[in-house]
C-alpha positions, -999 to 999 in steps of 0.1 A, spaced: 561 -140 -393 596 -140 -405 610 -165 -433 631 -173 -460 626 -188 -495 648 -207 -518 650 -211 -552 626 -180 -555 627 -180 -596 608 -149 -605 587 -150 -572 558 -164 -573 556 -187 -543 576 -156 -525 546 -132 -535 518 -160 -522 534 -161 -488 535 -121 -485 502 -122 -488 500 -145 -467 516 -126 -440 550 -135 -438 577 -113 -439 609 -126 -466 644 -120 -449 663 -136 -475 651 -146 -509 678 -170 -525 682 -170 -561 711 -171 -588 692 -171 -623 705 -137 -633 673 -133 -651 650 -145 -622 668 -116 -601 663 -94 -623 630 -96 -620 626 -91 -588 653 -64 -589 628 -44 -612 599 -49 -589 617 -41 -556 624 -5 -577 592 -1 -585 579 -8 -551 558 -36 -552 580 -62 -536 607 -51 -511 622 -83 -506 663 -87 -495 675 -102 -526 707 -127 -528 717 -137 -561 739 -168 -553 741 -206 -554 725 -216 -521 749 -242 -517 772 -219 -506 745 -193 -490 752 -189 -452 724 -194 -428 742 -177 -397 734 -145 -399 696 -147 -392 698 -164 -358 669 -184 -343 634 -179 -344 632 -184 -383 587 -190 -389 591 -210 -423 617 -223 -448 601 -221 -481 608 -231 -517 609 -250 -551 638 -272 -556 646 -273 -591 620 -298 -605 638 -307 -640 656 -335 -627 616 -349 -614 596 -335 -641 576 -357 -668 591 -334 -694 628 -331 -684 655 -355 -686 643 -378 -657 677 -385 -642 667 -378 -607 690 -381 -580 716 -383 -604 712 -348 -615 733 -324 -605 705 -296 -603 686 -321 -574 694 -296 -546 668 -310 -517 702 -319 -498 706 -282 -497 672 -274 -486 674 -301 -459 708 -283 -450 689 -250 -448 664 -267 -427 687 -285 -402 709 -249 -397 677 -226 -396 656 -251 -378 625 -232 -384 591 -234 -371 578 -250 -404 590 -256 -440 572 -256 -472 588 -273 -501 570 -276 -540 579 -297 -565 563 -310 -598 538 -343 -602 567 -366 -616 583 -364 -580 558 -391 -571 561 -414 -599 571 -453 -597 604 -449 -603 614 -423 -578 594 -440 -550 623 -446 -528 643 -414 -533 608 -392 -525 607 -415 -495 643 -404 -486 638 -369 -489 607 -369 -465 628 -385 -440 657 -367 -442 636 -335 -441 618 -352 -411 652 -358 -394 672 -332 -405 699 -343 -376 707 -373 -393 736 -364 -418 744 -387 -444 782 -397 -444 809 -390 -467 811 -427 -469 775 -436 -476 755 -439 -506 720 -421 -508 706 -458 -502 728 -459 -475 714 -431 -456 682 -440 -467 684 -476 -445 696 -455 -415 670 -432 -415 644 -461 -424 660 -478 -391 659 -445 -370 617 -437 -378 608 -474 -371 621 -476 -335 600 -448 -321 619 -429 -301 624 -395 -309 659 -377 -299 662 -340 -307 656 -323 -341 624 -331 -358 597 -323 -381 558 -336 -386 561 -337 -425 533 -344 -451 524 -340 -484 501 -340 -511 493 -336 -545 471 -302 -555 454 -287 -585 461 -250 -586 424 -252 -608 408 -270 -573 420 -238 -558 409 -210 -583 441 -209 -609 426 -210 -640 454 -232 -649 451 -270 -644 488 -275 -627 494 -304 -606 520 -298 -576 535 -317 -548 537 -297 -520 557 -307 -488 545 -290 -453 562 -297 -416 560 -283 -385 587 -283 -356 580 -313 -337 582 -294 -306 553 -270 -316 527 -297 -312 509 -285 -340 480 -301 -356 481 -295 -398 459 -306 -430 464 -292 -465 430 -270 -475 403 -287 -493 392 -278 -527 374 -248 -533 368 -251 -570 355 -279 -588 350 -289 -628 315 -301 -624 302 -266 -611 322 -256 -644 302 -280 -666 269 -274 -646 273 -234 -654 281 -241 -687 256 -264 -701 231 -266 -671 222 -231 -655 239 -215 -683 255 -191 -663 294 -189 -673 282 -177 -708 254 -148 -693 284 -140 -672 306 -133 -706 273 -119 -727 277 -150 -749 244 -149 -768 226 -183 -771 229 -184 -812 272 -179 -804 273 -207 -775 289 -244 -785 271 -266 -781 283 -291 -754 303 -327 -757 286 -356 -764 297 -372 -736 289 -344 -715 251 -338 -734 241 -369 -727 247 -365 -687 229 -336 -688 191 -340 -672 167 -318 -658 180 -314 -623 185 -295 -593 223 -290 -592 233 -275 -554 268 -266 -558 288 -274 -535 322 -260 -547 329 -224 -570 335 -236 -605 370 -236 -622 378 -206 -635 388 -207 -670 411 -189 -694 383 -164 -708 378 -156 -669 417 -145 -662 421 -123 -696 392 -115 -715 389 -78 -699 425 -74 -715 428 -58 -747 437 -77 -776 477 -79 -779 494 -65 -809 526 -68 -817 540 -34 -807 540 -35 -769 507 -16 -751 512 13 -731 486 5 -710 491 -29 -700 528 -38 -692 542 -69 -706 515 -72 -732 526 -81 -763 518 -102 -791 541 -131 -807 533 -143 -842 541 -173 -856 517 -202 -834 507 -227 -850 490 -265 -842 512 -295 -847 504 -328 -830 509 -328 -796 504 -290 -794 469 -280 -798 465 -249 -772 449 -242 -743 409 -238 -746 397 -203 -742 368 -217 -718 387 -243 -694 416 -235 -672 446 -232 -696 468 -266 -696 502 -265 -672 523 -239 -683 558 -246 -687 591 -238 -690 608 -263 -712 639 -280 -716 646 -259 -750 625 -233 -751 587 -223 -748 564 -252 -755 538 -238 -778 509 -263 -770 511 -251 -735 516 -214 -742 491 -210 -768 453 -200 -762 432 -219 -787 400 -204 -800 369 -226 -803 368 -214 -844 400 -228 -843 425 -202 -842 457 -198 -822 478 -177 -810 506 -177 -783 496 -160 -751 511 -128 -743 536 -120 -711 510 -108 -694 482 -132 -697 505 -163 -690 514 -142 -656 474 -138 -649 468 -182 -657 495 -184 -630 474 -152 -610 502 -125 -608 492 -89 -600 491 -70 -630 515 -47 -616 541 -74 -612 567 -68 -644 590 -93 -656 625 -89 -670 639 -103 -699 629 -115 -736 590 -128 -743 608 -167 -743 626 -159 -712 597 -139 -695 573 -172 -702 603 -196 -685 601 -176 -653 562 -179 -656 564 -213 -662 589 -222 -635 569 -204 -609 543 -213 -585 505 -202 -584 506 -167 -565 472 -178 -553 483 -212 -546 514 -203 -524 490 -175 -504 463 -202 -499 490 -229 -484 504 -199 -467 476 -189 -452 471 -221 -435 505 -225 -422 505 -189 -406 475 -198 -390 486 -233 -375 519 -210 -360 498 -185 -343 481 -214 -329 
């Protein structure tokens, strides 16, 4: 299945989709740093992807003729996200006009766009329902003379009459937990799917597979989660009050694998010191965490909180594993790139800050493949 991805970052949406089967002929990025890093792991051999470092508003499409499976990608999500600047549409790093360019010149099979939660909130209501229809009816270019409202009426006009003329998708979209899908991570994600209208193909996003109350039952019901780790009764907390008095003699059935938590992704790694391991790439310690309001850590035994990239830096309370003695520490290259399920084999270029705002811009490996694998099966049908 042949495709192309956009706004790649360091990969991670790219690597779930090769799993998934598909087969990148162009992956479009222009952080230097980004492309760098998957420079260093198309030397190494474990991606071999065509890389373009460039500004995909001036990437050309006509080179890879017709027949393209899927448009993927992650438009920049700082203008949308709940911890960026919130100017929106007025930002000049909003680039879904270029992806719906991409989409109306490579008029692929499907297209697969990610963004962050804050895409759906109040206040960008309208413009989210503008980029679904202008994705949906990629035909229907907006004027030199028009305002985004503008375009946004004619579209609205076009979709209410009913007929159909030409170029257009079967677009829909939904909010997932990466931790619903076995990320130990809880990271909320739009995600944005349509198919070709002419493909006639029937589409749902997957159900969960993971679920917090299995968590809680394993942990203070069957008691599993802590035989799994050899926690011995005498070292086990003891569980919330709120969630103590829940707790009852019961049957509990699972229906659902439980989350998986922080102490599942890393705790066969070897402790991090601050002189880089030989054995495990990546692995390094950073000194200096500490707890300040509003950045407490990530609990060693729940899925770690979202990990992000930040406006000015690393933010510590997300990038920091707290222990239940109340210690802290910052998490290390490589066990941020296992909460958002990288292969250990995957390396990452640049400093420990920049390293965590590739990790933190990227999607779940295991999220993208999951997604992936569901599209790739609606295209063969």
């Amino acid at each position: 299945m042949r495709s192309i991805e956009l706004f790649a970052g360091a990969g991670g949406m790219a690597l779930g989709l090769s799993k998934a089967g598909f087969h990148h002929e162009a992956v479009v990025e222009w952080d230097n740093n980004a492309c760098g890093t998957i420079r260093r792991n198309n030397e190494v051999g474990v991606t071999k992807w065509p890389l373009f470092e460039t500004d995909v508003r001036s990437f050309d499409y006509s080179g890879f003729g017709e027949g393209m499976d899927l448009l993927a990608g992650g438009p920049p999500c700082q203008p949308f996200s709940i911890g960026g600047k919130h100017a929106g549409y007025n930002d000049e790093r909003d680039m879904f006009p270029e992806a719906v360019r991409a989409v109306r010149e490579l008029k692929p099979r499907a297209v697969l766009f990610e963004n962050v939660k804050g895409l759906l909130r109040a206040s960008f209501a309208k413009y989210f329902e503008y980029v679904i229809l202008q994705i949906t009816y990629p035909d229907i270019v907006r004027t030199s003379r028009e305002t985004w409202a503008d375009h946004l009426s004619r579209l609205e006009k076009y979709h209410t009459k009913g007929k159909r003329d030409g170029l257009y998708y079967r677009v829909v979209f939904q909010l997932l937990n990466a931790a619903d899908f076995g990320v130990p991570q809880r990271r909320e994600r739009v995600l944005i799917v349509g198919f070709r209208s002419d493909l006639n193909r029937e589409w749902s996003f997957p159900q969960p597979t993971h679920s917090h109350e299995t968590l809680l039952w394993e942990k203070w019901g069957s008691g599993e989660y802590w035989e799994r780790h050899r926690i011995p009764r005498n070292k086990r907390p003891e569980p919330p009050p709120k969630i103590k008095s829940k707790l009852a003699p019961r049957w509990f059935a699972p229906s659902t694998l439980p989350w998986v938590t922080v102490r599942d992704a890393i705790s066969d790694l070897p402790e991090p010191s601050e002189k880089e391991s030989g054995v495990v790439h990546n692995h390094r310690l950073i000194p200096g965490a500490r707890v300040y309001p509003g950045h407490t850590g990530s609990p060693f035994d729940e899925p770690a909180k979202t990990l992000k990239a930040g406006d000015h830096g690393v933010p510590g309370g997300e990038n920091m594993l707290a222990y239940a003695d109340g210690r802290v520490r910052y998490f290390t290259v490589r066990e941020s790139a296992r909460i958002q399920t990288f292969p250990d084999d995957y390396l990452f270029h640049g400093s420990w800050t920049e390293s965590m705002r590739q990790i933190g811009n990227a999607v779940p490996v295991e999220l993208g493949r999951i997604v992936g694998t569901g599209i790739l099966n609606r295209l063969q049908g």
